[in-house]
C-alpha positions as CSV (number, residue, x, y, z in Angstrom):
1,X,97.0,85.6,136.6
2,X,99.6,87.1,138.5
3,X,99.7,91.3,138.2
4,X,102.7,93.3,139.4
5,X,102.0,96.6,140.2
6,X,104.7,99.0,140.4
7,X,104.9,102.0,143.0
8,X,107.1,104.3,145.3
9,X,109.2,106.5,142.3
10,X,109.4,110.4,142.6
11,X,111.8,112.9,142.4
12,X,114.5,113.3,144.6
13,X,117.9,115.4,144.8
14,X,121.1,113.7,144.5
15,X,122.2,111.4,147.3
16,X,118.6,111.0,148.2
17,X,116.8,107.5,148.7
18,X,113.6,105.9,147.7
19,X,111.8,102.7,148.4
20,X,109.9,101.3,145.5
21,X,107.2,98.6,145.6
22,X,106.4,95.7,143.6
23,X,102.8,94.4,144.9
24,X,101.5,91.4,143.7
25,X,97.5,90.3,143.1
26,X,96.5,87.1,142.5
27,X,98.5,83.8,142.8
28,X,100.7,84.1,145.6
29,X,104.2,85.0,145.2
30,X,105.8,82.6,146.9
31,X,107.0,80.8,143.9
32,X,108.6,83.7,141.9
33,X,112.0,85.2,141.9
34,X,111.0,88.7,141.3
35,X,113.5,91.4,139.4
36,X,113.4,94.9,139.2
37,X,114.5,96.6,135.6
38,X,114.9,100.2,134.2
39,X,114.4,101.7,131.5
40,X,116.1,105.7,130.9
41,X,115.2,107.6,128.1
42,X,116.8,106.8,125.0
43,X,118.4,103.4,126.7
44,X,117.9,100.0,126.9
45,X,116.3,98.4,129.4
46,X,118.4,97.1,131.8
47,X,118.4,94.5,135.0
48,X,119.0,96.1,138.0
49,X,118.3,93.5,140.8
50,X,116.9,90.4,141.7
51,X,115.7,88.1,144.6
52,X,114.9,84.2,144.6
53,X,111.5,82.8,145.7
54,X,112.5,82.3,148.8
55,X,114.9,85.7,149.4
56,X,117.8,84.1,150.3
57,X,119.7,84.6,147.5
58,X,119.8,88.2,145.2
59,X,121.8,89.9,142.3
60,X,122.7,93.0,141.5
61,X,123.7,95.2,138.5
62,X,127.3,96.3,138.8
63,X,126.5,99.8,138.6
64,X,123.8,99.4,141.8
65,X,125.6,97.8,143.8
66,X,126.3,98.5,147.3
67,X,123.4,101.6,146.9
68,X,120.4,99.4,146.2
69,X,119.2,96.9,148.2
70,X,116.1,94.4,147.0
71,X,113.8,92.2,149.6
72,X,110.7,90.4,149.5
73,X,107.6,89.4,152.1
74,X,105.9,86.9,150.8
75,X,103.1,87.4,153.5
76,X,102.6,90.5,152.3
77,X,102.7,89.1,148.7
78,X,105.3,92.6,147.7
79,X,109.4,92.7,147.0
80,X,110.9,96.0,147.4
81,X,113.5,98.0,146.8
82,X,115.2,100.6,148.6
83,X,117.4,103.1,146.5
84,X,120.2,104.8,148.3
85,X,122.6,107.5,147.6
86,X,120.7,108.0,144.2
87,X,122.5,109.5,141.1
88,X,120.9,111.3,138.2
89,X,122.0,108.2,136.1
90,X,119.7,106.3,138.1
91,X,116.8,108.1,136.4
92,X,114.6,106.0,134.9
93,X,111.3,104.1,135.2
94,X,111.4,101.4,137.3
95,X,109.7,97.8,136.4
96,X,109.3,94.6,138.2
97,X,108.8,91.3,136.4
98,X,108.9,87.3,137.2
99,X,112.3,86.1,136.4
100,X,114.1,83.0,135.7
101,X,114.8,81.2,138.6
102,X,118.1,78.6,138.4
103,X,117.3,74.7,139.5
104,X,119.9,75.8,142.6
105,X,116.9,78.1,143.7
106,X,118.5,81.4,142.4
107,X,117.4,84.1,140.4
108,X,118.7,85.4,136.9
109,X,117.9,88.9,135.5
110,X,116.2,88.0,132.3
111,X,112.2,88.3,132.8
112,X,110.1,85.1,132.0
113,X,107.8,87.2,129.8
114,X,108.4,90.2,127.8
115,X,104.8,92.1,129.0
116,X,105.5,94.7,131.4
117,X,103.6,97.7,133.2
118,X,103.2,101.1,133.4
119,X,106.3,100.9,136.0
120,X,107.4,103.8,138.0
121,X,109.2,107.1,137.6
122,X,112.4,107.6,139.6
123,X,113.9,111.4,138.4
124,X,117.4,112.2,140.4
125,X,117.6,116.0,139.8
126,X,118.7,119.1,141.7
């Protein structure tokens, strides 16, 4: 069974950055596109980026754009994603899931399964 584990979240001002990771056990993770998702308190949860199988191809949310930035080592079996110029809306806990991949090899942001983990906590606060 493949397990994501979720890690990197903390608390940091305004205009700060983090780097979360998504590090996977057991089958490798070569063959998953791999999305991250969050989930504020009182909200939905929402998509917030992607990467294909292969990390050549990625999506973002609109609202992350150009501040988030979402890449994979498959030799190190763990995607990541580095968080810059962080806003308090970005608070949330942070989850990574297997999502759809496209038969043109790219990745949607709709998870395969609903089952998620603990995820992490990412708090934008001065």
């Amino acid at each position: 069974q493949l397990q994501l584990v979720e890690s990197g979240g903390g608390l940091v001002q305004p205009g700060g950055s983090l780097r979360l990771s998504c590090a996977a056990s057991g089958p490798t993770l070569d063959y998953y596109a791999i999305g991250w998702f969050r989930q504020a308190p009182g909200k939905e949860r929402e998509g917030v980026s992607c990467i294909s199988y292969s990390g050549r191809s990625t999506n973002y949310a609109d609202s992350v754009k150009g501040r988030f930035t979402i890449s994979r080592d498959n030799a190190k079996n763990t995607v990541w994603l580095q968080m810059n110029s962080l806003k308090p809306d970005d608070t949330a806990v942070y989850y990574c899931a297997v999502v759809q991949s496209t038969f043109q090899g790219t990745c949607r942001l709709n998870p395969v399964r609903d089952s998620w983990g603990q995820g992490t906590q990412v708090t934008v606060s001065s």
